[in-house]
C-alpha positions in Angstrom: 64.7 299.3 143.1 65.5 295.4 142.5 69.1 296.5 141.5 69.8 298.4 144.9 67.9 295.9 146.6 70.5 293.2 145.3 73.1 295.9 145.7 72.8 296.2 149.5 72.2 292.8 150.4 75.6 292.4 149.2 77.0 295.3 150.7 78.7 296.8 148.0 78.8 300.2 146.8 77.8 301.6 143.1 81.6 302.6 142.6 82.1 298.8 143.1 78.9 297.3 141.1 79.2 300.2 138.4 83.0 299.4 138.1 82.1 295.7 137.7 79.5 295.5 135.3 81.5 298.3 133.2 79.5 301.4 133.7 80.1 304.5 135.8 78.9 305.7 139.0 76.6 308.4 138.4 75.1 306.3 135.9 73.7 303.6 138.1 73.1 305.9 140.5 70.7 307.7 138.2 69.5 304.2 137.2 68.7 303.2 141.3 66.8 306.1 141.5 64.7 306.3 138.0 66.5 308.8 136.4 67.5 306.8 133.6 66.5 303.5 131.8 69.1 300.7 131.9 70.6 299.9 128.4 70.2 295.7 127.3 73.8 295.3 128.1 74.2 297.0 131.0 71.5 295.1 132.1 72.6 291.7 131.1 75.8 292.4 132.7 74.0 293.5 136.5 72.1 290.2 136.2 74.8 287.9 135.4 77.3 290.2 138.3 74.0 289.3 140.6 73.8 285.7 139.4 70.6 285.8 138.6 70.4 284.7 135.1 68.3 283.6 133.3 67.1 287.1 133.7 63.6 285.6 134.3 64.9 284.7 137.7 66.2 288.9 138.3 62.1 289.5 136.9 60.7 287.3 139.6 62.9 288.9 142.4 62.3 292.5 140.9 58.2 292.0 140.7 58.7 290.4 144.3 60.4 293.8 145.7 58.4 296.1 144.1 54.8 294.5 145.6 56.7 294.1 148.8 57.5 297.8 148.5 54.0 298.7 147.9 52.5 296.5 150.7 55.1 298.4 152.9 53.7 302.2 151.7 50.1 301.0 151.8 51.0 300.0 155.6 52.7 303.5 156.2 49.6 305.2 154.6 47.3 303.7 156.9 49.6 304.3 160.2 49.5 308.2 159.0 46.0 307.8 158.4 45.1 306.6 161.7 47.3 309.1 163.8 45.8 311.8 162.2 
């Protein structure tokens, strides 16, 4: 989630992040969406591309998304809860 979320800020495209960080497309995809685990270098590379090294600062920003994310589906819950 933290790597799309860093992804579309920029407005780039996997083809374009993939190509720069020297994996392919299908992979990150699969990666975005929790298909597949990153490898340590792959990693290292997205965090350096991102500029967020040293990769405790791509931690803090990912553990920030993700409880943003939750607050957001908690908040949807409770909107289908009530209409219902």
């Amino acid at each position: 989630m933290a790597i799309t979320e860093l992804r579309v800020r920029r407005g780039e495209s996997q083809v374009t992040v993939a190509s720069r960080v020297g994996c392919k497309e299908f992979y990150l995809r699969n990666v975005e969406q929790g298909k597949r685990n990153l490898t340590f270098d792959i990693m290292y590379a997205i965090v350096g591309y991102f500029d967020m090294l040293p990769m405790s600062k791509f931690w803090i920003f990912a553990e920030s998304a993700a409880a943003q994310a939750a607050r957001s589906s908690e908040f949807c819950a409770e909107i289908v809860s009530a209409l219902t």
